[in-house]
C-alpha positions as CSV (number, residue, x, y, z in Angstrom):
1,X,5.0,-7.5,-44.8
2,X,8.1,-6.3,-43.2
3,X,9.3,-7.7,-40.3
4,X,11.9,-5.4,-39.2
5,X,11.8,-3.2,-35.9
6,X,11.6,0.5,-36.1
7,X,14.8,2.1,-35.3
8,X,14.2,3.5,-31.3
9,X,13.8,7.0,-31.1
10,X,16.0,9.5,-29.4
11,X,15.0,9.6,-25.4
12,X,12.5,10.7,-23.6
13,X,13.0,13.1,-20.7
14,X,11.9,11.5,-17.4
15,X,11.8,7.6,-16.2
16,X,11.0,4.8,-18.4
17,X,7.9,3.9,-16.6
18,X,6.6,5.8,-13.7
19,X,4.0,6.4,-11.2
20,X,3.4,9.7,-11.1
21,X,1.5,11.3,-8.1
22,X,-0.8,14.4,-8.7
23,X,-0.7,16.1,-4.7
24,X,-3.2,18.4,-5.6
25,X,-5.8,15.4,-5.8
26,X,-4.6,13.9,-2.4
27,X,-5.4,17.3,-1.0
28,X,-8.6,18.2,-3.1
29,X,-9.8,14.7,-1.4
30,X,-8.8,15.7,1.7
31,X,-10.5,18.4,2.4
32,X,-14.0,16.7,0.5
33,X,-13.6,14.4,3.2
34,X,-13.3,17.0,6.1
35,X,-16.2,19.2,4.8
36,X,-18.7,15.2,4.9
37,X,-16.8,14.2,8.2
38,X,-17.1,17.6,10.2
39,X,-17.0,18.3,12.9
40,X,-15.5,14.9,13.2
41,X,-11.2,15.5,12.3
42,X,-10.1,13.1,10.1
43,X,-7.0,10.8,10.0
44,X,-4.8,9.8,6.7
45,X,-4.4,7.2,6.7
46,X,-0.3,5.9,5.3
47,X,0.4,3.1,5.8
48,X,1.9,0.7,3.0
49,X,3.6,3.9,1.9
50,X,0.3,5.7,1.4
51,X,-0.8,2.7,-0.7
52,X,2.0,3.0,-2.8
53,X,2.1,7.2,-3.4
54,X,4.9,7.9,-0.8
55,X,4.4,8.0,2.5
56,X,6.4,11.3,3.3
57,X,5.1,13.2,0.2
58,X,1.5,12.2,1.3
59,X,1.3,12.2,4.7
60,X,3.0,16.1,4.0
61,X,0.2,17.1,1.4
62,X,-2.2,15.4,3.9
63,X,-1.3,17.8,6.9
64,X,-1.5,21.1,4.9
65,X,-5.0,20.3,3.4
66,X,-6.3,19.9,7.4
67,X,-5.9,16.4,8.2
68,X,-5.3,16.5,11.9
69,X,-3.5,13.0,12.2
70,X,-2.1,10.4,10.2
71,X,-2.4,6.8,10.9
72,X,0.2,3.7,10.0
73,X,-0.2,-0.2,10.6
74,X,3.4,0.0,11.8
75,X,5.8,1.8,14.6
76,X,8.2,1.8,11.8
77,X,6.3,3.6,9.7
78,X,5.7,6.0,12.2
79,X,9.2,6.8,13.5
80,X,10.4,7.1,9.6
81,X,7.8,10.0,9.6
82,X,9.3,11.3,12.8
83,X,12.7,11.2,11.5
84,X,11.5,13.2,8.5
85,X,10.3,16.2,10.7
86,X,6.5,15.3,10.6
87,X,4.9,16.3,13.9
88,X,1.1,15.9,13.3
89,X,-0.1,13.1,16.0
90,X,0.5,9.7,14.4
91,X,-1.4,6.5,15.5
92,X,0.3,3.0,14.9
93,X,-2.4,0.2,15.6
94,X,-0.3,-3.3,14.5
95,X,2.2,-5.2,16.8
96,X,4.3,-7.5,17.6
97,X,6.7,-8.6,20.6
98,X,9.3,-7.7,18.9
99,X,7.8,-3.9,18.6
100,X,9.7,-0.9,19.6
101,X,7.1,0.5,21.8
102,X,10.3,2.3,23.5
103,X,10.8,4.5,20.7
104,X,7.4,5.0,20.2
105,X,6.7,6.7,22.8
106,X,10.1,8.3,22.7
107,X,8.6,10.4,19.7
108,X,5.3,10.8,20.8
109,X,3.4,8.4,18.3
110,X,0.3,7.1,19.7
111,X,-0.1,3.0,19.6
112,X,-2.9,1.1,19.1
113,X,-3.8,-1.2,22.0
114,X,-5.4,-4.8,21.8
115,X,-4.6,-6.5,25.2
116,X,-0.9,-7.9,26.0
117,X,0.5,-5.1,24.4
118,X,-0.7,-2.7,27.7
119,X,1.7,-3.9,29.8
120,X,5.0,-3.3,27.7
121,X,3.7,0.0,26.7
122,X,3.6,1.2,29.9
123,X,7.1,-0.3,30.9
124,X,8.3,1.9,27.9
125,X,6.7,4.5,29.5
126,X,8.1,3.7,32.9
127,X,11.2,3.8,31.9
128,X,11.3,7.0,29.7
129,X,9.2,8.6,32.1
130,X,7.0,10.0,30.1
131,X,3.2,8.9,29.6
132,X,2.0,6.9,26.6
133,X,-0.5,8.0,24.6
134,X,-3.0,5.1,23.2
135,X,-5.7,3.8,21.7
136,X,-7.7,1.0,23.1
137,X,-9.4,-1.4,20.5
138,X,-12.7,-3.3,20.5
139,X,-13.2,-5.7,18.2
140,X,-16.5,-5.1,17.5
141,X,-17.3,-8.1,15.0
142,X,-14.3,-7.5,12.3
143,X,-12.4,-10.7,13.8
144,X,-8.8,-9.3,13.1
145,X,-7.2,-7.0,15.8
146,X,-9.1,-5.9,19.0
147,X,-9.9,-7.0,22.4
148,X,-12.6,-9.4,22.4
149,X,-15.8,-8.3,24.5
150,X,-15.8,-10.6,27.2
151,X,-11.9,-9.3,28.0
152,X,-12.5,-5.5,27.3
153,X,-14.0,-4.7,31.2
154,X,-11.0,-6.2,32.5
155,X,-8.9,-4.7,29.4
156,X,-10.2,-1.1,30.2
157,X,-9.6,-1.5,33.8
158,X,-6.1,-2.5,33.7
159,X,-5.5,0.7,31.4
160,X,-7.5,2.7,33.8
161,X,-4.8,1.7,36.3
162,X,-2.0,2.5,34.4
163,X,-3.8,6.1,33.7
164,X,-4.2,6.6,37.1
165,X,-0.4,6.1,37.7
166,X,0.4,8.5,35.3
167,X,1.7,6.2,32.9
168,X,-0.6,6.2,30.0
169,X,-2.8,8.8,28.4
170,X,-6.1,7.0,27.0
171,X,-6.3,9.4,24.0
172,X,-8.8,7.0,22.0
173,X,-10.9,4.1,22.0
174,X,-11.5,2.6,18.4
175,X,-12.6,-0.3,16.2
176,X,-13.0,-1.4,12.5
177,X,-15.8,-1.7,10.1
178,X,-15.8,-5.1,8.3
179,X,-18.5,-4.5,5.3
180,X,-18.8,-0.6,5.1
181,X,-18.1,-0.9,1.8
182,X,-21.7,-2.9,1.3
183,X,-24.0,-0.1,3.1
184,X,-26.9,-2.4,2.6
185,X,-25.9,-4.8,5.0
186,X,-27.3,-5.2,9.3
187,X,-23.2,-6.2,10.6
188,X,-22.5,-2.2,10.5
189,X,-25.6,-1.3,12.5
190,X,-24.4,-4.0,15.0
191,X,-20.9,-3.1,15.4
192,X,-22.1,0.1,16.2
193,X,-23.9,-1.2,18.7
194,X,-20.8,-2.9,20.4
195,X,-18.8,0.1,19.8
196,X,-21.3,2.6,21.7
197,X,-22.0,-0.1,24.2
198,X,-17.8,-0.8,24.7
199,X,-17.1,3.2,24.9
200,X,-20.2,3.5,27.6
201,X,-18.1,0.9,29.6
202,X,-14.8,2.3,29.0
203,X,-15.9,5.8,30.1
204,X,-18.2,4.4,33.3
205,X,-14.4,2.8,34.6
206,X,-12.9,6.2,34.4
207,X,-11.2,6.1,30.9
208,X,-10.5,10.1,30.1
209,X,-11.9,9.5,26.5
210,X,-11.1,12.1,23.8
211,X,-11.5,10.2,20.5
212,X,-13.8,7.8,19.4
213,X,-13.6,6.2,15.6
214,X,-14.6,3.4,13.8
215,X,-15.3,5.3,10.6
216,X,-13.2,4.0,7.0
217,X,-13.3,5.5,3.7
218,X,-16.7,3.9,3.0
219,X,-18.6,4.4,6.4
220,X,-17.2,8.5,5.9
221,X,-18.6,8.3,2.5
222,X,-21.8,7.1,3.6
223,X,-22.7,7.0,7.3
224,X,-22.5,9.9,9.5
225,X,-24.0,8.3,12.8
226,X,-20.1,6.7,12.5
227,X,-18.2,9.5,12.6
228,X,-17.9,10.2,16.2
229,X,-14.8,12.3,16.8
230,X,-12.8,11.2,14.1
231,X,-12.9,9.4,11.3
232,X,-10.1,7.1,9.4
233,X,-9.3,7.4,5.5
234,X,-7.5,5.6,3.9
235,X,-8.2,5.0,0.1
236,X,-10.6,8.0,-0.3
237,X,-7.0,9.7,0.3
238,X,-6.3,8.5,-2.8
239,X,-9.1,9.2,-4.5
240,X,-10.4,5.5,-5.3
241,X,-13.7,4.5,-5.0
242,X,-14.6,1.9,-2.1
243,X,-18.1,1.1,-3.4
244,X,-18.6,-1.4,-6.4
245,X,-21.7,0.6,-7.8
246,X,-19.9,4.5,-7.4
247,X,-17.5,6.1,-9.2
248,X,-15.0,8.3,-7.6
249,X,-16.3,11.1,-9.6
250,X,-19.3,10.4,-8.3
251,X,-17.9,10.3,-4.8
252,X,-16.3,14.0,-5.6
253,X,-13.2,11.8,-6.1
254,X,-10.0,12.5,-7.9
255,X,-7.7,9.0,-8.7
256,X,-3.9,10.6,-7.8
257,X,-2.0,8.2,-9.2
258,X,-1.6,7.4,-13.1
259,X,1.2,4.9,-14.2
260,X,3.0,4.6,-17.5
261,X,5.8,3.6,-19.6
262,X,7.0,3.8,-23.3
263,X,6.8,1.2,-25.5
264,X,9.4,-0.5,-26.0
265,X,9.8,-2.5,-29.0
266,X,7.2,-2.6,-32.1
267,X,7.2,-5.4,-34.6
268,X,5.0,-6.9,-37.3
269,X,3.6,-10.4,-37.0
270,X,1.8,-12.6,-39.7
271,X,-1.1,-14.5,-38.4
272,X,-0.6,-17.6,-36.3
273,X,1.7,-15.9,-34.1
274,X,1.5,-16.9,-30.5
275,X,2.3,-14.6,-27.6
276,X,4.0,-14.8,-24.6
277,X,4.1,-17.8,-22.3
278,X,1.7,-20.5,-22.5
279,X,0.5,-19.0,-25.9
280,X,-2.3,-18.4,-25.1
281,X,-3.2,-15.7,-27.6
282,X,-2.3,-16.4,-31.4
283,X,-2.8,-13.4,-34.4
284,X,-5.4,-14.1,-36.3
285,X,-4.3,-11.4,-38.9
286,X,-1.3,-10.0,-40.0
287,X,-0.6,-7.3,-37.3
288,X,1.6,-5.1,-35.0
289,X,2.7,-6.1,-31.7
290,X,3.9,-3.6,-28.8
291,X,5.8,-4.3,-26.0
292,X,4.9,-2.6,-22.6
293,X,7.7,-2.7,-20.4
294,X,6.0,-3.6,-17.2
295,X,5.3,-6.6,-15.1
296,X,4.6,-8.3,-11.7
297,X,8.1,-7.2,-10.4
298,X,6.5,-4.0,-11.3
299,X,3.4,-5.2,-9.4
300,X,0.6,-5.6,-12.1
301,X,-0.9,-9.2,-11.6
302,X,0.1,-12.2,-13.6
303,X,-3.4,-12.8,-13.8
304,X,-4.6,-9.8,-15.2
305,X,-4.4,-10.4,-18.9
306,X,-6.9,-8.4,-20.7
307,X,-5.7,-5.3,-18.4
308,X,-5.9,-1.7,-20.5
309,X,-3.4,-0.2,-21.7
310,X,-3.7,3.5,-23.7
311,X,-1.6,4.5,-26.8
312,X,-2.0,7.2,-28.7
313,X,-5.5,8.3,-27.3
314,X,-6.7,4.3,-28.1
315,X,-7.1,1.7,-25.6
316,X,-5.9,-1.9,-25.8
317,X,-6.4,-4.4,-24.1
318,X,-3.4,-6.9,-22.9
319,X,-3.0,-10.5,-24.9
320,X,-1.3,-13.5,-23.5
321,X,0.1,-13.4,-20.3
322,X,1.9,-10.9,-18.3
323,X,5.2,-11.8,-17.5
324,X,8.1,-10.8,-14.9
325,X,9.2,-7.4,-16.7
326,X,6.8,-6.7,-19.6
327,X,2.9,-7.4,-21.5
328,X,2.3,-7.3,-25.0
329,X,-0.6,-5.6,-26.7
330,X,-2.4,-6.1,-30.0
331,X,-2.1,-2.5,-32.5
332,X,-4.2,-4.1,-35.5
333,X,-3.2,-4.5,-38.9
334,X,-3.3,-0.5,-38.8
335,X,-0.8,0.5,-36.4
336,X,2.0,1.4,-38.9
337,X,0.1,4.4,-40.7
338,X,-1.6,5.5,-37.0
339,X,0.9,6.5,-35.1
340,X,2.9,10.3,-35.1
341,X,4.4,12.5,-32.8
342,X,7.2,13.4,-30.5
343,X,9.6,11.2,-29.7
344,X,7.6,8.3,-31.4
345,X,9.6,6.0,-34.4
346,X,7.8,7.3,-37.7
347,X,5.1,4.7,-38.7
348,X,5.6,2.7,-35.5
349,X,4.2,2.8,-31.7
350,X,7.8,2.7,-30.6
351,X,8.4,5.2,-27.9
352,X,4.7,6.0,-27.3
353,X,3.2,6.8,-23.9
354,X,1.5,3.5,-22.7
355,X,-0.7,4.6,-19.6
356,X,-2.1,1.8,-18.1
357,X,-4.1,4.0,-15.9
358,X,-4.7,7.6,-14.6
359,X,-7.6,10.2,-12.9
360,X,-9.7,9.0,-16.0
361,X,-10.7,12.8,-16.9
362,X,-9.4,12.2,-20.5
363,X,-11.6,9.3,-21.2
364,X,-8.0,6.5,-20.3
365,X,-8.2,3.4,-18.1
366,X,-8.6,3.7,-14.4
367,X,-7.9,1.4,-11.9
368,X,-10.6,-0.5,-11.7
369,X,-10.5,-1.8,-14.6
370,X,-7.0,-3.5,-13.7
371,X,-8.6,-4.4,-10.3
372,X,-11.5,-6.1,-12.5
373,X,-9.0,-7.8,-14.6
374,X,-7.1,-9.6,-12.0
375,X,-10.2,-10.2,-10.1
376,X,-9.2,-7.9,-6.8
377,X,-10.4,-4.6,-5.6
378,X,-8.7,-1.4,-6.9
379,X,-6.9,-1.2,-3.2
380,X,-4.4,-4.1,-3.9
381,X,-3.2,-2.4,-7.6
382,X,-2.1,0.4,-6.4
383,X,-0.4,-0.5,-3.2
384,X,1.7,-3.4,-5.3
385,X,3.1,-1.1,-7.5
386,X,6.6,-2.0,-7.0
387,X,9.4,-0.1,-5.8
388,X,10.9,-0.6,-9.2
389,X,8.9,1.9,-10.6
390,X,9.9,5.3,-10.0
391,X,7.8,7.6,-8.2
392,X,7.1,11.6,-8.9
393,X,4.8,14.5,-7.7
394,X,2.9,16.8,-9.8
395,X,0.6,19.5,-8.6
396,X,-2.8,19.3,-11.4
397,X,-2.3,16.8,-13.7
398,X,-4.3,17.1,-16.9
């Protein structure tokens, strides 16, 4: 057996690995979830840089298929949207002292209110004289953000005050669903409860009220008595299922993000030969090992050994550990009379499209399989997907 490597074929056009983002799918789901949500509108939705698709290209694609607002954890976020010339009605729910709630309002983005952040909001607005648009929050059993319920009468009446000067607009009131994503389970019915209950009180102490929403991804898939006025989406955007036993086919679903590489090396191995660090896979034949070149700087998990990886319309699974830049997979004792075709070293896998996962429509890996692999949720493998990796937009992928 020869253990030379293959010569490396003549370049490839485009990036040697790349996410590539199919906008036609963010807006096919977009408009699936208006016609389930209606007449409710419905908010994308961007933060995290649209889960790791591109904030600008998304929240964009988002807008023209009918969302009516988009929705970032951060001011940041939202005044990088402002500066590119988006002007849908942006909510930014996640603070800190250090916040620019000045500039917030400067541009007209909505903010997310909790408690101690109503009083610097409406010194912002003071100043720039100019009324604040926000969103008041009950926490309505989540734990996280929110006013608690013994402080939201006192809460809503402060705002009411600052309404009543002219100095805030109290556009929304909202809260979060912790376990959506398990429809089976009482917690939803109860924070339902809270939320009616805490919009009741809000409204009875003069709050002009024009949105209410607690809906997600899963409580839009499945529960219309939460849809009130608007509803939130965030990974439906992207076409990912948020239910362990559905599909996003099945959800009327398309995935919009596949990631790939080439390989990038191809070499022969007699049996005993141990792979990557730790070892811990050895040949047990004579074979043919590729090299994928991506990583956790790339953002797949260390842990996630055993992830998929598609060649040359064959899936294989990951051996031995991932490491910083690159994962090795097993070809067989076949690989140097299986693979042909453009761009690829004759008789080798060398310069092959690795897909690691896509929309699943031609039978490839999806994410959830990665997600199941590194024992996560499909949310956390796309959003890590590393700045390292080059992004691009496609309209229908195949």
């Amino acid at each position: 057996m020869s253990h030379l490597v293959a010569p490396v074929p003549e370049a490839a056009s485009g990036p040697e690995r790349q996410a590539i983002i199919d906008l036609s799918a963010i807006a096919n789901n977009i408009r699936h979830l208006r016609n389930l949500a209606a007449p409710a509108q419905v908010m994308a939705v961007v933060k995290a840089d649209a889960y790791g698709h591109g904030m600008l290209q998304v929240a964009r694609t988002a807008v023209e298929a009918g969302a009516s607002w988009l929705g970032t954890a951060h001011v940041s976020e939202a005044l990088e949207l402002r500066a590119a010339g988006v002007e849908a009605p942006i909510l930014a729910w996640l603070h800190t002292p250090g916040t620019d709630f000045h500039a917030a309002v400067a541009q007209g983005v909505d903010l997310g209110c909790s408690g101690w952040e109503l009083d610097e909001i409406a010194a912002a607005a003071r100043e720039l004289q100019h009324p604040a648009g926000v969103h008041l929050k009950i926490d309505t059993g989540l734990g996280r953000n929110g006013c608690s319920r013994e402080d939201w009468p006192a809460f809503v009446a402060a705002a009411v005050a600052y309404q009543n000067q002219g100095l805030l607009r109290i556009v929304g009131v909202f809260s979060h669903l912790a376990v959506a994503d398990e429809p089976q389970r009482p917690e939803t019915d109860e924070q339902l409860a809270r939320f009616r209950d805490a919009v009741a009180l809000a409204e009875e102490l003069g709050a002009a009220i024009e949105l209410r929403h607690i809906a997600n991804t899963p409580a839009t898939l499945s529960r219309p008595d939460t849809h009130f006025d608007m509803v939130r989406v965030g990974l439906g955007v992207y076409g990912l299922s948020p239910f362990a036993d559905r599909t996003s086919a099945q959800l009327g679903l398309v995935p919009a993000m596949t990631l790939q590489t080439r390989i990038a090396l191809c070499k022969d191995v007699p049996p005993g030969q141990g792979v990557s660090y730790g070892l811990n896979y050895t040949s047990t034949n004579n074979t043919t090992l590729a090299l994928v070149p991506l990583g956790y700087a790339d953002g797949i998990p260390r842990i996630a050994s055993g992830g998929p990886v598609r060649v040359n319309g064959t899936t294989y699974p990951v051996v031995g550990r991932i490491a910083m830049d690159q994962m090795v997979i097993d070809l067989g004792p076949q690989a140097r009379t299986a693979f042909t075709g453009a761009g690829v070293a004759a008789g080798t896998a060398l310069g092959a499209t690795a897909k690691l996962f896509g929309n699943g429509l031609d039978g490839g890996p999806v994410v959830e399989e990665w997600a199941a692999a590194a024992g996560t949720i499909n949310y956390e493998i796309v959003t890590r997907i590393s700045s390292r990796v080059p992004r691009s937009y496609d309209w229908g992928l195949q």
